[in-house]
N, C-alpha and C positions, 0 to 999 in steps of 0.2 A: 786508264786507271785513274780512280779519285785518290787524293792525298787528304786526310784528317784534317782539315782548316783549323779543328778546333782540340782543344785533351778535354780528356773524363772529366775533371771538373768544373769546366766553364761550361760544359753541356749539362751536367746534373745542376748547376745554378739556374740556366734558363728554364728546365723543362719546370722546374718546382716553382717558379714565379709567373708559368703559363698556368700551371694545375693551379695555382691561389689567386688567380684572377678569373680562371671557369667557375672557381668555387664560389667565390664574390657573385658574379655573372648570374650565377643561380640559386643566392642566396636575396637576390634583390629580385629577382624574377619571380622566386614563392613570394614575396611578403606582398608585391603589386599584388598576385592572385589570390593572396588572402584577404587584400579591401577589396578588389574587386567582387569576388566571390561570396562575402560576411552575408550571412544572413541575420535578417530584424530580430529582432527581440520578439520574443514571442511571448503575447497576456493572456492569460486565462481567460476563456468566454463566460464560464460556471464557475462559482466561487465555492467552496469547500459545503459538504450538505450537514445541515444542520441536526446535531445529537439528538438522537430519542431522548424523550424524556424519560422511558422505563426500559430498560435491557436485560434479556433475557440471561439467565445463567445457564451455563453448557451443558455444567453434568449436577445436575441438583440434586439437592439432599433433603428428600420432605421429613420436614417439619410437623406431619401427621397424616392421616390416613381416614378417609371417609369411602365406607363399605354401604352401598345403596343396593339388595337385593333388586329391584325394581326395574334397576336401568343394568344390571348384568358383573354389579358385584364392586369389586376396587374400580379407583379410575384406569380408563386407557392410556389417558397422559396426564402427567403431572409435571407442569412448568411453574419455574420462579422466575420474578422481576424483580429488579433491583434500578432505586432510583437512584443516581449519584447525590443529587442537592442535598439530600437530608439524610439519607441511608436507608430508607423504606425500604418495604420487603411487603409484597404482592404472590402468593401462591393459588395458580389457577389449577384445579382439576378438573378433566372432562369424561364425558363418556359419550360413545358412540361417533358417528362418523363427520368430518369437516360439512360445514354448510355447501349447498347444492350437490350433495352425492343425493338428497332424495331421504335419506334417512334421518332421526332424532339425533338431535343432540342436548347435553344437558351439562354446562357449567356452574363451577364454584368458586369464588373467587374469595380468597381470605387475604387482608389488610394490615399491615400494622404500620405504623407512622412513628417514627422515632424524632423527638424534638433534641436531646442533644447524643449524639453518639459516639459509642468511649472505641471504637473500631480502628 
């Protein structure tokens, strides 16, 4: 039969000054594997691409209407640009089908330039 060498509280002293030296122990153990481990800095190969000069609007709102019996009546599509530097406004209508399907196409491109703008 063992006898108690030691009481509950000189035992609850050690074991917590073993646990705060493991914790140490492994608290210097991450920080080496995190120099170790650091990865470079890493630079961009491509640098940001440079703004259109004219962008299109999402959901446009035309500004008029040209009905060409000829080519099959209103346009098929009706797109705006919009240039930031000055606030121009570019309204392209087409008819008929994208270059290389093989079939005609016929665009309109209407212009306005604004020199200074109250927007």
């Amino acid at each position: 039969m063992r006898l108690a060498s030691r009481t509950a509280p000189e035992d609850f002293g050690g074991t917590m000054l073993r646990l705060l030296a493991y914790m140490a122990g492994l608290a210097v153990l991450g920080g080496l594997a995190a120099i170790v481990f650091r990865l470079p800095a890493v630079v961009a190969a491509v640098g940001p691409a440079p703004r259109p000069q004219w962008i299109e609007v999402e959901r446009p709102r035309p500004a008029f209407e040209l009905s060409v019996p000829e080519l099959g009546g209103p346009a098929s599509r009706y797109a705006i640009f919009r240039r930031d530097a000055d606030g121009a406004r570019k309204d392209v209508l087409s008819w008929g089908e994208p270059a290389g399907s093989g079939c005609s196409r016929s665009t309109v491109r209407a212009s306005r330039a604004t020199g200074s703008s109250t927007r």
